[in-house]
N, C-alpha and C positions, 0 to 999 in steps of 0.2 A: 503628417501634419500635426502636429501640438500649439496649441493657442494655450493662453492660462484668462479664465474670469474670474475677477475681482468684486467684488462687491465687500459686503456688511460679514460674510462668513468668510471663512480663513479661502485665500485664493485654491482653487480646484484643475489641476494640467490634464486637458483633454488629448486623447491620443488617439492616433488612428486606428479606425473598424479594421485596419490587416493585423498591426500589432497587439491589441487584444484578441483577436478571434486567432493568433498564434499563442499568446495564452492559455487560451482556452484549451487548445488543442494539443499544449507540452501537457496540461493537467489530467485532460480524460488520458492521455499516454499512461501516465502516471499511475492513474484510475486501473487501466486496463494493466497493468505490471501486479500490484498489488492483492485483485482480485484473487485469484490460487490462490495465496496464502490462507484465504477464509474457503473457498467453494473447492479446491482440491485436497485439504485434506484427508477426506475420508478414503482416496486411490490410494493411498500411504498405509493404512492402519490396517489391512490386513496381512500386506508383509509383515508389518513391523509385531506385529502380533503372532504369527508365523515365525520371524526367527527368534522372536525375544520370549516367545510364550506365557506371555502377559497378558490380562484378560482384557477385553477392550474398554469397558467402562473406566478401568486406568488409564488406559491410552488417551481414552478420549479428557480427560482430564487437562491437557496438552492444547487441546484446541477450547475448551472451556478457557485457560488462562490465557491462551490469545486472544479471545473474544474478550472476557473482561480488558485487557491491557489497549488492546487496540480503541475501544471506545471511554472506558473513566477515566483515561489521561488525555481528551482531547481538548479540556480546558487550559490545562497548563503547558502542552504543546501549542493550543492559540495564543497563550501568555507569550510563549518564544517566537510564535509570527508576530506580535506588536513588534515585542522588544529589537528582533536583530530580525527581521525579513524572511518572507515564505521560501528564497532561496537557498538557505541555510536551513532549513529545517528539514525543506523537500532532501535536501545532502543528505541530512543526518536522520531522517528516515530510512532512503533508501540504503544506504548504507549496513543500520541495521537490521531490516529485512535481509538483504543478502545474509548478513551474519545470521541471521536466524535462525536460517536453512541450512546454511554451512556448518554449524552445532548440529543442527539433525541429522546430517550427513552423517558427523563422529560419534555419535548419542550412543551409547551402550546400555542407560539406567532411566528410567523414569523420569527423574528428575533432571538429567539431558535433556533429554524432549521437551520437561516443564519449561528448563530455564530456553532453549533453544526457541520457544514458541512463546514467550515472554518478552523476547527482545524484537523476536518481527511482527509481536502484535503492537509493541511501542513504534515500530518503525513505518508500518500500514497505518497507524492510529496519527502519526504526526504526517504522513504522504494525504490521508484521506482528507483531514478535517483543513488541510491547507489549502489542498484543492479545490474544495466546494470554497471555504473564504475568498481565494483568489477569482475564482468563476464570478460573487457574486460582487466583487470588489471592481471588477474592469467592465460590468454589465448592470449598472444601478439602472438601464432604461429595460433590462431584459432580464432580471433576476431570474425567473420563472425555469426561464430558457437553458439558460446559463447553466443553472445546476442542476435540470435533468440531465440536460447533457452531458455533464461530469458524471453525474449519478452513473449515466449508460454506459459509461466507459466502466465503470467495475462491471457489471452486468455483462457487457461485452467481453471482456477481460476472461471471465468463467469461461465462457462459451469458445473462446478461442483456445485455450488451452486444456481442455479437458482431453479432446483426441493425443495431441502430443505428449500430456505426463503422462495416460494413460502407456501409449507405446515405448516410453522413455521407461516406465518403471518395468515391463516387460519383457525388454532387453536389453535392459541395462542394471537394472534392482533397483530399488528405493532409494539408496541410502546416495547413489551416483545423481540419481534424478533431484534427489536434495540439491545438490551440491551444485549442480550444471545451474537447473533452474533459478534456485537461490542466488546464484551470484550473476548470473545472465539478468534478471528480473532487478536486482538492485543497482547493476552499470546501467542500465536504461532507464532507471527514474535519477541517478546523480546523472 
């Protein structure tokens, strides 16, 4: 059902409680993909420290610049949801995510990993900050709701995938787990 009301403010197209609450539910998806990139890195960094023999406070340097990139470019990632729409960005997120991981996959130097965890914290950082806008976009009567619920989807997200990167990097090494993962995790949010 979609009606449109008219009044004194610019007209507003209501749409049906199933097509937002499927909204909602591509977005905690989303949520839930993203998550690892921030809550599993550290099942990576003792390999990656083991073969590379690099100390870890460089390593971890990697996940420093994800965290920075994933959060101080989510204003002008919301700049690209006004301009061209949250489906195109959720794309071009996910997309880089994938790439991310797929660079860590091939990473051989520090600054592989830097740049490698630089593109998927751009990529988590334009997935994440869409998501909660979109949640609280199609739920102005249930903002509240809306975006813990998205919120739980990364929360979720961690907890679903911890037992399987673990067993993935286990028997199969790090650098496959990158790569499976990474590009598995970014066709599921495009």
């Amino acid at each position: 059902m979609v009606d449109t009301v008219h009044g004194a403010a610019a007209p507003v197209t209501r749409v049906s409680d199933a097509y937002r609450w499927t909204q909602l539910a591509i977005g905690v998806a989303a949520m839930v993909m993203i998550a690892n990139y921030q809550y599993g890195w550290t099942f990576f960094v003792p390999d990656i420290q083991k073969k590379f023999g690099w100390d870890r406070a460089s390593i971890q340097w990697a996940f420093t610049l994800f965290v920075l990139f994933e959060t101080w470019l989510v204003p002008i990632e919301g700049w690209f949801v006004d301009k061209y729409g949250p489906r195109l960005v959720v794309l071009a997120g996910g997309i880089l995510c994938g790439i991310g991981w797929a660079i860590n996959a091939e990473a051989t130097t520090l600054n592989g990993y830097y740049f490698g965890m630089i593109i998927a914290g751009i990529g988590a950082g334009a997935v994440y900050g869409t998501c909660v806008g979109n949640a609280l976009k199609w739920f102005p009567d249930k903002r509240g709701l809306a975006a813990g619920i998205t919120a739980a989807g990364f929360g979720a997200g961690s907890a679903l995938t911890v037992a399987p990167i673990q067993a993935m990097i286990k028997d199969s090494g790090f650098q496959a787990t990158f790569l499976y993962f990474g590009l598995g995790q970014g066709i599921i949010i495009v």
